[in-house]
VOPAGU-2260 file (C-alpha; in pm, 1 decimal, decimal comma):
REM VOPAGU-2260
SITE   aa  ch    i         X         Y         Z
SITE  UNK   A    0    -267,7   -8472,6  -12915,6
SITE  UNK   A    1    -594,5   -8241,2  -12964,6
SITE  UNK   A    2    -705,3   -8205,2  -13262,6
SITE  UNK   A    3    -649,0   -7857,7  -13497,2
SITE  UNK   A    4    -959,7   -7770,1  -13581,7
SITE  UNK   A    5    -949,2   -7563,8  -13933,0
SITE  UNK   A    6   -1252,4   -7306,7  -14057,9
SITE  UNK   A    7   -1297,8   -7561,2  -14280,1
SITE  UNK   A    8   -1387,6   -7834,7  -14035,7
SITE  UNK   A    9   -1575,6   -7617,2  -13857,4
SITE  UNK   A   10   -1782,1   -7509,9  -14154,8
SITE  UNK   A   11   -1839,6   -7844,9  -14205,4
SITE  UNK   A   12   -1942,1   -7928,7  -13831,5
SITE  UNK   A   13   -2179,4   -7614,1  -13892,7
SITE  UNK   A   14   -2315,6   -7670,3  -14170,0
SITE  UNK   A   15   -2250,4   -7287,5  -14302,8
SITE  UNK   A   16   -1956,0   -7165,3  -14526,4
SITE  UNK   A   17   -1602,7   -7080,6  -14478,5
SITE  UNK   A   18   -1646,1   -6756,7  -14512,9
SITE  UNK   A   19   -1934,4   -6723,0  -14249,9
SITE  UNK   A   20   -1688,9   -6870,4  -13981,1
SITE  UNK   A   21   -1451,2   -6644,6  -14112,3
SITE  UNK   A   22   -1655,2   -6304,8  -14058,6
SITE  UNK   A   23   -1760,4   -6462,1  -13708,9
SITE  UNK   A   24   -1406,0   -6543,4  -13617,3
SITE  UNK   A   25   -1257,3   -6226,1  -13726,6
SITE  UNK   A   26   -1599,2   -6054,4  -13630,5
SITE  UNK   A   27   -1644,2   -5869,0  -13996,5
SITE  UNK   A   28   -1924,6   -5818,2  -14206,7
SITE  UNK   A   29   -2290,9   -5980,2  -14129,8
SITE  UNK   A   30   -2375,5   -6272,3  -14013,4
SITE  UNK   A   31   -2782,7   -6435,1  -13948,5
SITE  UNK   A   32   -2814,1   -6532,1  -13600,5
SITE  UNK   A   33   -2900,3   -6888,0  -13702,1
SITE  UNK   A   34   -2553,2   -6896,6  -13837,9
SITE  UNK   A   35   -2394,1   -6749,9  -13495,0
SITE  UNK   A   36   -2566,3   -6986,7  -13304,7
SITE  UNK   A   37   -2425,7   -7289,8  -13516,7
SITE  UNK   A   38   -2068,3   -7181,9  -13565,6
SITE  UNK   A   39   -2055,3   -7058,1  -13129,7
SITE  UNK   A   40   -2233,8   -7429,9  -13057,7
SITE  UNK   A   41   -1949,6   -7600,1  -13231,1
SITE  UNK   A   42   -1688,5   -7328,6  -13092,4
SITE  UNK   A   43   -1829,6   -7422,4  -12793,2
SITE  UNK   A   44   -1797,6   -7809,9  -12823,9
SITE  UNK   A   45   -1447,3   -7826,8  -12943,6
SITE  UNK   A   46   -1299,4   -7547,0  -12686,9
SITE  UNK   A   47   -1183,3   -7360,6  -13005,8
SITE  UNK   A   48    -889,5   -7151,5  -12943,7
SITE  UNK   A   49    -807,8   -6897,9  -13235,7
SITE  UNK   A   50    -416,6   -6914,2  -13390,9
SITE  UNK   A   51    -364,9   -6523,0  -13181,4
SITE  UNK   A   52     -61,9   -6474,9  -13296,9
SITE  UNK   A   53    -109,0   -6494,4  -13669,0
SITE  UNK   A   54    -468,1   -6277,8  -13564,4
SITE  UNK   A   55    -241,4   -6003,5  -13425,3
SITE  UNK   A   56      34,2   -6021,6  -13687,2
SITE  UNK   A   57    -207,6   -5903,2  -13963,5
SITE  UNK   A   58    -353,3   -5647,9  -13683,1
SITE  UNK   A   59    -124,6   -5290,6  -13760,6
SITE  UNK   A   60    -326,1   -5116,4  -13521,5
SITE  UNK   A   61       1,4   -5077,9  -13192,1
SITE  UNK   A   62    -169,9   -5056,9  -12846,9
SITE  UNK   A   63     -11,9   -4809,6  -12607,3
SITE  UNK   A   64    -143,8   -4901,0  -12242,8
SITE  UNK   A   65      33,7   -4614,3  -11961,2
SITE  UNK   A   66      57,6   -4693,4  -11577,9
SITE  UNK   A   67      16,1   -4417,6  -11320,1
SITE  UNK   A   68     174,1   -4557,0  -11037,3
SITE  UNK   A   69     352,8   -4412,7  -10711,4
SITE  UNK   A   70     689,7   -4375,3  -10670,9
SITE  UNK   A   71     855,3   -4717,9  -10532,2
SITE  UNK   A   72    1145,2   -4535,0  -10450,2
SITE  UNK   A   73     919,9   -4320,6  -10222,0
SITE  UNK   A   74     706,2   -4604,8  -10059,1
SITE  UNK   A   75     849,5   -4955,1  -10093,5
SITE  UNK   A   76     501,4   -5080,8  -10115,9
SITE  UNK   A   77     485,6   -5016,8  -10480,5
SITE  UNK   A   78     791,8   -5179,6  -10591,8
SITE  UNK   A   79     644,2   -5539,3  -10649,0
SITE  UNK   A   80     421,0   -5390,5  -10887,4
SITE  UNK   A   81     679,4   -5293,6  -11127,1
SITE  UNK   A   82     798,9   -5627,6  -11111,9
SITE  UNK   A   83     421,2   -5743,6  -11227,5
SITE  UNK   A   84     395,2   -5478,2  -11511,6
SITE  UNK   A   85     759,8   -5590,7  -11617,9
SITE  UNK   A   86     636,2   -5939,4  -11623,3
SITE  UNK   A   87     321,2   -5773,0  -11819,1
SITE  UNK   A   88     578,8   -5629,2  -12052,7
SITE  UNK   A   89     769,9   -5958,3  -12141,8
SITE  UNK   A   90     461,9   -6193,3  -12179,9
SITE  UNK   A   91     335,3   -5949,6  -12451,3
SITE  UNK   A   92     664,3   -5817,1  -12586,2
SITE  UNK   A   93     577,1   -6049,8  -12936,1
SITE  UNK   A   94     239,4   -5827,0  -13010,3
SITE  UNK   A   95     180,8   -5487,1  -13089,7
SITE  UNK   A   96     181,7   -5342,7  -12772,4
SITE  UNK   A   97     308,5   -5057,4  -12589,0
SITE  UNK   A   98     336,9   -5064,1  -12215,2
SITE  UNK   A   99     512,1   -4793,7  -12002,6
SITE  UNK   A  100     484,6   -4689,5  -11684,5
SITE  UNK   A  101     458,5   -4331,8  -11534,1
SITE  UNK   A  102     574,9   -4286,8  -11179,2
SITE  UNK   A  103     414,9   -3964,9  -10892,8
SITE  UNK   A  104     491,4   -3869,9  -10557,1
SITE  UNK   A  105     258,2   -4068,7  -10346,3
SITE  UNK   A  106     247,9   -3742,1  -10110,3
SITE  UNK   A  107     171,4   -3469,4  -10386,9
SITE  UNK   A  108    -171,3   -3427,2  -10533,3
SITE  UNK   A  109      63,6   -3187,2  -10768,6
SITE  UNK   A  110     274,7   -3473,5  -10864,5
SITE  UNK   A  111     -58,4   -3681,9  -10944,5
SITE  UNK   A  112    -175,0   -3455,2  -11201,3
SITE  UNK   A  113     121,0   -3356,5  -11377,0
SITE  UNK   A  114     191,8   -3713,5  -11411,7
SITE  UNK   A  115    -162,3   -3764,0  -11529,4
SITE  UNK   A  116    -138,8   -3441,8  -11807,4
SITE  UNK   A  117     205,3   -3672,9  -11931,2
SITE  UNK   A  118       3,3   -3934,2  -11998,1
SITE  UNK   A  119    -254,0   -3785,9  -12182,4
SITE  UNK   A  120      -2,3   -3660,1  -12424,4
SITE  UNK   A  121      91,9   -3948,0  -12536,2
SITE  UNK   A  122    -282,7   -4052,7  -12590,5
SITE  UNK   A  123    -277,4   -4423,9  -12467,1
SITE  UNK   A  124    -540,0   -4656,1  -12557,7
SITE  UNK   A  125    -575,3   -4718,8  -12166,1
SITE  UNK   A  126    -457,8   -4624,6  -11859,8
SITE  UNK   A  127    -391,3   -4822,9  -11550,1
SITE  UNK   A  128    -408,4   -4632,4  -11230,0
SITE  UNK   A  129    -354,2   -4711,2  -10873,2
SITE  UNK   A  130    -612,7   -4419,1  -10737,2
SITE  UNK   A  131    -451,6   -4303,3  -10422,0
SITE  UNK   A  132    -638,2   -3940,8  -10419,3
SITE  UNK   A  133   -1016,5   -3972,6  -10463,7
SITE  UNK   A  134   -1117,2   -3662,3  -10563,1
SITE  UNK   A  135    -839,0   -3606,5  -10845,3
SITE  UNK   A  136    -853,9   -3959,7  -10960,6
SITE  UNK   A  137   -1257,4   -3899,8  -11035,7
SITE  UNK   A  138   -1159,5   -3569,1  -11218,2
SITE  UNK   A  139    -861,1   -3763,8  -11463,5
SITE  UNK   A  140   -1110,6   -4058,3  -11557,4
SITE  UNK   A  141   -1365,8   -3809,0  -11658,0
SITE  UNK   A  142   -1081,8   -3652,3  -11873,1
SITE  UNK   A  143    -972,1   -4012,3  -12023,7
SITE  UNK   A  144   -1333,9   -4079,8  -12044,8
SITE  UNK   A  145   -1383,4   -3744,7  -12285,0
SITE  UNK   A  146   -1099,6   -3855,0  -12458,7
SITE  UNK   A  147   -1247,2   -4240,5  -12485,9
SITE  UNK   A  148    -969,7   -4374,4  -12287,4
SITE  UNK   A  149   -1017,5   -4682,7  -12138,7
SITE  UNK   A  150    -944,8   -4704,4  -11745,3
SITE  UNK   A  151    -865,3   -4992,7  -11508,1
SITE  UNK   A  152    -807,0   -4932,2  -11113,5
SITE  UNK   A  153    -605,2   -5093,8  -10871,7
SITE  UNK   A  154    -509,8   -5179,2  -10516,8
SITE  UNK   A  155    -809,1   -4870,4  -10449,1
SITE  UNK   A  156   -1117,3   -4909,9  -10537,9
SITE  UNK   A  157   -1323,5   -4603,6  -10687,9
SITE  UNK   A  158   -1693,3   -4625,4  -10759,1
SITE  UNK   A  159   -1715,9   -4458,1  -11126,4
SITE  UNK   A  160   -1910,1   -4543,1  -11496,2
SITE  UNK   A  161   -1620,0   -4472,9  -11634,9
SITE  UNK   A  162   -1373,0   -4725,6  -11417,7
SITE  UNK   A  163   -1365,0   -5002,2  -11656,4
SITE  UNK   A  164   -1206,3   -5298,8  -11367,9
SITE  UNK   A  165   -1027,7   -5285,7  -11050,5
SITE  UNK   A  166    -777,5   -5503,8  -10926,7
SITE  UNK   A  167    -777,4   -5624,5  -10543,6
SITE  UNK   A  168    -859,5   -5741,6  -10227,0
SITE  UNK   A  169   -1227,8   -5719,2  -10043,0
SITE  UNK   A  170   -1131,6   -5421,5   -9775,3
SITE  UNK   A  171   -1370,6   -5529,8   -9554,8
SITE  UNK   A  172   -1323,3   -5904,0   -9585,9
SITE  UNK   A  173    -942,2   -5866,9   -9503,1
SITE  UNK   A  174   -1033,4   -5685,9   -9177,9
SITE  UNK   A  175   -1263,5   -5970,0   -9053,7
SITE  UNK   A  176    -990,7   -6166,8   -9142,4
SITE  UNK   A  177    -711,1   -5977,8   -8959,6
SITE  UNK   A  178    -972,2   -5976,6   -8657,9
SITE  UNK   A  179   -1037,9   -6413,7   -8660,4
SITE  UNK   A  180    -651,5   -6410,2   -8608,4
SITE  UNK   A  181    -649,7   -6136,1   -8337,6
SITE  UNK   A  182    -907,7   -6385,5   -8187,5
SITE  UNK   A  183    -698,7   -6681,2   -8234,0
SITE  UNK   A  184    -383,8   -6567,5   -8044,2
SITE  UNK   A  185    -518,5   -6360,2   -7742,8
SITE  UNK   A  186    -781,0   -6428,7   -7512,2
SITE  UNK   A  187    -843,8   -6109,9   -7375,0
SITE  UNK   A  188    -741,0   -5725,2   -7329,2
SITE  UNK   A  189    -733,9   -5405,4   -7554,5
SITE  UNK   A  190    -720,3   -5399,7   -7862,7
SITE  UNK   A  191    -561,2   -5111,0   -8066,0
SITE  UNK   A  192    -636,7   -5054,9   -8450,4
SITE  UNK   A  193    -336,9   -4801,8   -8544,2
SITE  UNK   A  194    -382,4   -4605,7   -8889,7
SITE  UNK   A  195     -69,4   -4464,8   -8944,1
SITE  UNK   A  196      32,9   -4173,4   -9178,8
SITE  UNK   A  197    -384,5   -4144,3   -9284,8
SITE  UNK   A  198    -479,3   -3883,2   -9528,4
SITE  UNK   A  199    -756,0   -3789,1   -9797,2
SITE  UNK   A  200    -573,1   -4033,2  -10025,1
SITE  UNK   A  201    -588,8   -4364,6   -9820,0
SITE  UNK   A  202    -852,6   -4303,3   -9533,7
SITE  UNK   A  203   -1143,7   -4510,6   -9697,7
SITE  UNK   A  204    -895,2   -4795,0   -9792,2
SITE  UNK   A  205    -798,1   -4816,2   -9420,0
SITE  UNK   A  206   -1161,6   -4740,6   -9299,7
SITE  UNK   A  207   -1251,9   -5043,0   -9468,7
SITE  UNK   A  208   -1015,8   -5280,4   -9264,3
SITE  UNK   A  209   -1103,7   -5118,4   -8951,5
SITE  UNK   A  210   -1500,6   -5163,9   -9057,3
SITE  UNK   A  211   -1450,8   -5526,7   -9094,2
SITE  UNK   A  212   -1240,5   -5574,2   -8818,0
SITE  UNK   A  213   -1511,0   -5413,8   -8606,6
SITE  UNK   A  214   -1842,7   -5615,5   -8717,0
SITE  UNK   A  215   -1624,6   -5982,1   -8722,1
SITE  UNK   A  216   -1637,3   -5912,9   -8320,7
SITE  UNK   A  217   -1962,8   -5691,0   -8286,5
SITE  UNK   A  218   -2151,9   -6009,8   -8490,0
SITE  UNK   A  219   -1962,9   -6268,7   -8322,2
SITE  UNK   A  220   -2064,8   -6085,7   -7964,2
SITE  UNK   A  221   -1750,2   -6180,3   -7786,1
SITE  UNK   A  222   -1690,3   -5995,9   -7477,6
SITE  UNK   A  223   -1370,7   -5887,0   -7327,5
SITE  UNK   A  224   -1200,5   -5694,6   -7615,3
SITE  UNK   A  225   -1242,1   -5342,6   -7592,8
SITE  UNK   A  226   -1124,6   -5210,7   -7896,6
SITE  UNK   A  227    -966,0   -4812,5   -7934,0
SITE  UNK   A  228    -839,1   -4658,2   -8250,5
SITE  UNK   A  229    -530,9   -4433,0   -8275,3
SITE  UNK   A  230    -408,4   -4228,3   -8562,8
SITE  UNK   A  231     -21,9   -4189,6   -8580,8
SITE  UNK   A  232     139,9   -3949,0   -8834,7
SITE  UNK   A  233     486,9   -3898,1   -8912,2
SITE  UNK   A  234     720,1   -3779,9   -8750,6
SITE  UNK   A  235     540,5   -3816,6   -8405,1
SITE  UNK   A  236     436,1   -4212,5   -8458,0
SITE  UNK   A  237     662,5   -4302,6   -8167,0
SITE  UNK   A  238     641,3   -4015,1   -7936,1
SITE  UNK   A  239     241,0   -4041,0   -7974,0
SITE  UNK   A  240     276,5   -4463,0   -7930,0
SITE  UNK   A  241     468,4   -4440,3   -7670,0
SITE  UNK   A  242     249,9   -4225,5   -7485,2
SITE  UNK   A  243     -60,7   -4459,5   -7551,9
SITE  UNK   A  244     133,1   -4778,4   -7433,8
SITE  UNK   A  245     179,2   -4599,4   -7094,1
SITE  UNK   A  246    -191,4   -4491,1   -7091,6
SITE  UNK   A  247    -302,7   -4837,7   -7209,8
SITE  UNK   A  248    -176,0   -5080,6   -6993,7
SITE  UNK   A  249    -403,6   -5384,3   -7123,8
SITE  UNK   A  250    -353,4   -5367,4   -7451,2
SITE  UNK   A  251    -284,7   -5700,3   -7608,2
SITE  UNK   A  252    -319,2   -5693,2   -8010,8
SITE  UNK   A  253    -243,7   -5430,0   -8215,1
SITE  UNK   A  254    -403,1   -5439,5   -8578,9
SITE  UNK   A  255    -201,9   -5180,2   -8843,8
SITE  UNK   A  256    -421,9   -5129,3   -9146,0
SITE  UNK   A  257    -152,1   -4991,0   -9382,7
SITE  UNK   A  258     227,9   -5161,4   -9457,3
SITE  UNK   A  259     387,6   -4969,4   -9186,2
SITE  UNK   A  260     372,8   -5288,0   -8892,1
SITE  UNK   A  261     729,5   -5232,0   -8867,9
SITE  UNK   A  262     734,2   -4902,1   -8725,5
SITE  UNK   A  263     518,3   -5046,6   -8406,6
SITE  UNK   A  264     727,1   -5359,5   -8375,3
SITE  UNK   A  265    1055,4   -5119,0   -8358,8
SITE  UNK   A  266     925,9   -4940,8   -8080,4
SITE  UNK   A  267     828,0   -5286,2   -7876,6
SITE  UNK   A  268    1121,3   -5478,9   -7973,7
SITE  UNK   A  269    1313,7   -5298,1   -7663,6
SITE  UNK   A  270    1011,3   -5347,8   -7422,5
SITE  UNK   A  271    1091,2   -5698,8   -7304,3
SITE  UNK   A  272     778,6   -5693,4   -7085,1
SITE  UNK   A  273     547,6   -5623,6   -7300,1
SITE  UNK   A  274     388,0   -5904,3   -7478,7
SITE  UNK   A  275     161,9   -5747,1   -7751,1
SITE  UNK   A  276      28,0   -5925,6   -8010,1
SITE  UNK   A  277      74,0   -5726,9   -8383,3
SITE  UNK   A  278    -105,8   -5825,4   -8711,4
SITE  UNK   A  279     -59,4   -5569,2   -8997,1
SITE  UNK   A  280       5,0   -5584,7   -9426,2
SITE  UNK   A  281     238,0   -5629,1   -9708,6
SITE  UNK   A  282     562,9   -5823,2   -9726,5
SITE  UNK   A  283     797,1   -5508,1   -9704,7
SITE  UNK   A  284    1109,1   -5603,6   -9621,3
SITE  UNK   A  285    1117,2   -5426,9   -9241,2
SITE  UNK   A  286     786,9   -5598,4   -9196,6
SITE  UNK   A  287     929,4   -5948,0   -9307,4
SITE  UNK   A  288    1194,6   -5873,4   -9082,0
SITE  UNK   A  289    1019,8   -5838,9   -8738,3
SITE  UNK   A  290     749,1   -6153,0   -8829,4
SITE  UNK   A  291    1098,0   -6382,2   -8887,6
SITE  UNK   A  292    1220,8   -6237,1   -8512,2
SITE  UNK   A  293     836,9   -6292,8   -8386,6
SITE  UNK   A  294     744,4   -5960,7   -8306,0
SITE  UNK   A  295     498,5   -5955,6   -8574,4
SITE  UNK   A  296     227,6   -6252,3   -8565,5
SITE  UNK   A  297      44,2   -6205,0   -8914,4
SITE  UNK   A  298      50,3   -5982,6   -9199,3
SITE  UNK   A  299    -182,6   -6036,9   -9438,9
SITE  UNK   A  300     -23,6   -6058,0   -9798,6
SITE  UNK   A  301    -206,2   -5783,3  -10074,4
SITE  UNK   A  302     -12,3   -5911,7  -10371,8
SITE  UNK   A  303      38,7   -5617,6  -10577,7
SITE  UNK   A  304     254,1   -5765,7  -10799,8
SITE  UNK   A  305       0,1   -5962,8  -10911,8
SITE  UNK   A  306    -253,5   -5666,9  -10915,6
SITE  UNK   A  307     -78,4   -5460,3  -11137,0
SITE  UNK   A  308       7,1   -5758,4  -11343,9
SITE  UNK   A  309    -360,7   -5836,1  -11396,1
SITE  UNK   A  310    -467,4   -5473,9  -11440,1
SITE  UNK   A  311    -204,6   -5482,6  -11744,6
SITE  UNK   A  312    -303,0   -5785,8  -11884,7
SITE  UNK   A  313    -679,9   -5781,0  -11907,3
SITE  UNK   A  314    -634,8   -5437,9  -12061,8
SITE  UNK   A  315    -401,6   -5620,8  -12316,0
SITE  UNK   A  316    -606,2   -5958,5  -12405,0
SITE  UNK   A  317    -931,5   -5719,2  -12463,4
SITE  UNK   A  318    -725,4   -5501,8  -12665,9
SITE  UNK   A  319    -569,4   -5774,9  -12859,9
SITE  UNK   A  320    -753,2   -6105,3  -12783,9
SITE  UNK   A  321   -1095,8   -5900,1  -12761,7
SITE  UNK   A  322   -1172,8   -6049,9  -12433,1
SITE  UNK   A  323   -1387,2   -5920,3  -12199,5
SITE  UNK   A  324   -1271,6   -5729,1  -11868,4
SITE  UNK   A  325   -1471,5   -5810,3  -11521,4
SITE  UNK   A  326   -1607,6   -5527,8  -11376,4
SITE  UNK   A  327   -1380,2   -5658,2  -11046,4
SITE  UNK   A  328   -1110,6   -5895,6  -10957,3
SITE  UNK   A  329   -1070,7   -5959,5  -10623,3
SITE  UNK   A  330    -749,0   -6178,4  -10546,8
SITE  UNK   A  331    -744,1   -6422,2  -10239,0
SITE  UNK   A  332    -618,7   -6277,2   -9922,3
SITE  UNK   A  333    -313,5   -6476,3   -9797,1
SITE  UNK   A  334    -198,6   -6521,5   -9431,7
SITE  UNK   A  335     163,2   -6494,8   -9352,1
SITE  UNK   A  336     352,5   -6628,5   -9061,8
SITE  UNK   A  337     727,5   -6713,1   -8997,7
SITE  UNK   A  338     649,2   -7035,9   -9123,7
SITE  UNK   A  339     513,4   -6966,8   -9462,5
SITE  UNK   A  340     665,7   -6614,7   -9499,5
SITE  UNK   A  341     996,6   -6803,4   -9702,5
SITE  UNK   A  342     765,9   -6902,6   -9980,9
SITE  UNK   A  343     651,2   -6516,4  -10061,1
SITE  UNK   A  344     950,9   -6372,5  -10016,3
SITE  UNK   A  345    1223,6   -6412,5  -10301,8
């Protein structure tokens, strides 16, 4: 077994007191910078891991950490995350921490705000937010940042000063991605990038997947793939589709940049003729659906479970654990097919 290193062994290792590794361990009180050095070189050496939970059982100080997250019961899309702030919730449930979550309309700036002016009421230590309206979000952090509220983003990224982390996938990087696969399973034809329901809130996360999607095939210089981009907005996505297909006979690949492949695959699933090959995100359960019947080739997996589960728990650890936060976490970007999909999908 490893050994339990004690502040008295480590005293001893240092060659400095108990109660200097006891101010530098609890960080409290003064310490010379020869002394630091010693005591964090034999930290250092023996991996020293502090008892946390006795730490936070003599810490009174309770940590109240508030998600702003969209509805689930709006757009599906969200619902893993609750699962991942729930899981959030029960790995800390021992320590002084608070954790709740605060749901808005994904369609209402109104909704946003009110649910934001909630939240400040109850003046949380930190907020979580998934930033679906740019302009608002920026105005909220400057109010927590008044207020000396800590902020971590996910699933959108927002350039701020304030923005402590954010959670996520590289935009860009999961477009080239989404475009070597395109290349993989045609040869030639149109290709179609489809933004559907785009708004203020969610145009530059989508512009980012069609930006990478673009420069993987402009830098690899391969001819023969013209590629178009349509816009589709409820409720005219399949009158407006419909009436492309006819006007597109070529087209061959269709890359959606939000969760909404499903709505394209329902429309082609009657079109026996029509061989199309469709690539789009998120393991929604209409989208898992048409990738087990073939209709959909890829989707490409954004894990927001485990965003909003790491957008909780950094936020937690620094409060408690006084660990830093990165500045960004960018989680892999997984590939789904009908052969892998069963291991996602519970």
């Amino acid at each position: 077994m490893d050994k339990k290193y004690t502040i008295k062994d480590i005293a001893k290792m240092a060659g400095v007191s108990k109660g200097t590794v006891d101010r530098v361990l609890h960080n409290r009180g003064k310490v010379s910078p020869t002394a630091l050095d010693k005591i964090n070189e034999v930290l250092n050496v023996i991996d020293y891991e502090p008892n946390l939970i006795a730490r936070n059982l003599k810490n009174t100080k309770v940590y109240r950490i508030c998600v702003l997250l969209p509805d689930p019961e709006i757009d599906p899309y969200w619902l893993p995350c609750v699962n991942g702030i729930q899981e959030a919730i029960t790995e800390f449930k021992a320590y002084g921490v608070i954790i709740e979550t605060h749901y808005f309309n994904p369609e209402s700036t109104k909704s946003f705000l009110h649910t934001n002016e909630t939240i400040i009421k109850k003046s949380p230590d930190a907020v979580l937010i998934a930033p679906l309206f740019h302009k608002e979000t920026l105005g909220i952090v400057k109010q927590y940042d008044e207020l000396n509220i800590m902020v971590n983003t996910f699933n959108n990224q927002i350039e701020g000063e304030s923005i402590k982390s954010f959670v996520g996938q590289d935009l860009n990087k999961s477009g080239r991605v989404a475009a070597s696969l395109m290349n993989l399973i045609i040869t030639e034809g149109q290709i179609a990038i489809i933004h559907i329901d785009e708004s203020l809130k969610n145009a530059v996360h989508m512009q980012e997947k069609e930006k990478g999607f673009r420069n993987y095939f402009d830098e690899k210089k391969i001819p023969g793939f013209p590629i178009t981009t349509l816009k589709l907005k409820h409720p005219n996505v399949e009158s407006k589709f419909s009436t492309f297909l006819e006007e597109n006979p070529n087209l061959k690949g269709i890359f959606i940049t939000t969760s909404k492949a499903y709505q394209i695959a329902s429309i082609l699933a009657p079109l026996k003729n029509k061989k199309i090959a469709i690539i789009g995100y998120d393991l929604v359960e209409k989208n898992v659906n048409f990738l087990n019947q073939g209709l959909v080739h890829f989707l490409i997996h954004q894990n927001q479970k485990r965003q909003a589960y790491l957008g909780v728990s950094t936020l937690v650890e620094h409060f408690l654990f006084r660990k830093d936060i990165p500045e960004t976490i960018l989680l892999p970007i997984d590939i789904i097919n009908v052969e892998n999909a069963s291991f996602y999908v519970s």
